[in-house]
N, C-alpha and C positions, 0 to 999 in steps of 0.2 A: 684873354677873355673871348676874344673874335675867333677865337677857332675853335669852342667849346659848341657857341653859337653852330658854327658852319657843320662841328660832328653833327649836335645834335640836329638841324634840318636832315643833314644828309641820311641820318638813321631815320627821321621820321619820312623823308621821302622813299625811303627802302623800303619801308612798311607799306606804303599806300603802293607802289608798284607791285610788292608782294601780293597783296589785297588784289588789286586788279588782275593778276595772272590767276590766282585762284579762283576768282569769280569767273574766269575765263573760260579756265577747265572746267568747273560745273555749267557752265552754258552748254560748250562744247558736246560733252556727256550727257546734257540732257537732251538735246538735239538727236542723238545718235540714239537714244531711248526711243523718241518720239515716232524717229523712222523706222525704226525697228519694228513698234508697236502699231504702226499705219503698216507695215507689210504683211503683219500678220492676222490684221484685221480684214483687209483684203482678202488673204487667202479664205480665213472663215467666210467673207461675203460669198465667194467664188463657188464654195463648198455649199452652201445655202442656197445660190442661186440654182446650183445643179441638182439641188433635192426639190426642188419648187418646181423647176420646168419639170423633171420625174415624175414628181404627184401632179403637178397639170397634165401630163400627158394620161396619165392611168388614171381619171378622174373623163377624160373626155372618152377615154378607150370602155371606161365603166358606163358613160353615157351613151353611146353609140350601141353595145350590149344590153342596154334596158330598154330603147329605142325600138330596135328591133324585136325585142319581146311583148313589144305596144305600153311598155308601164316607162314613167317619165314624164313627157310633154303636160299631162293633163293636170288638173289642181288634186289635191286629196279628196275635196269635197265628191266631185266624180269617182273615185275611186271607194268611198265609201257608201253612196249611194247604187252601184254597181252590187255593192256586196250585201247591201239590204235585201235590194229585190232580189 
């Protein structure tokens, strides 16, 4: 009867060790997701970042060009009362 006992722990101990390695591996795997998924978010940021400073730059290149044409600095309101008179 004592050793019936001892299979049965021993199979229910196999199971919960089972259990644990496999919860192990989807850790594991989802870890490996995670980094995955932060590298390639990155990259997109990287890619964003370099269209951002691009249109900052052709956004101050566009200021400097209107600047120079004297239209810019002043409010609208000026600019419409110029075209009144």
């Amino acid at each position: 009867m004592l050793t019936y006992v001892l299979i049965g722990s021993l199979l229910v101990l196999l199971g919960v060790a089972g259990l644990q390695f496999t919860y192990m591996y989807y850790i594991e795997r989802l870890y490996k997701e995670r980094i995955r998924h932060t590298k390639q978010l990155e990259r997109r940021n990287g890619r964003l970042r370099r269209r951002l400073d691009d249109a900052e730059d052709l956004i101050a290149a566009q200021q400097v060009i209107l600047e120079q044409h004297g239209i810019g600095s002043s409010s609208s309101d000026e600019h419409w009362a110029d075209i009144i008179d």
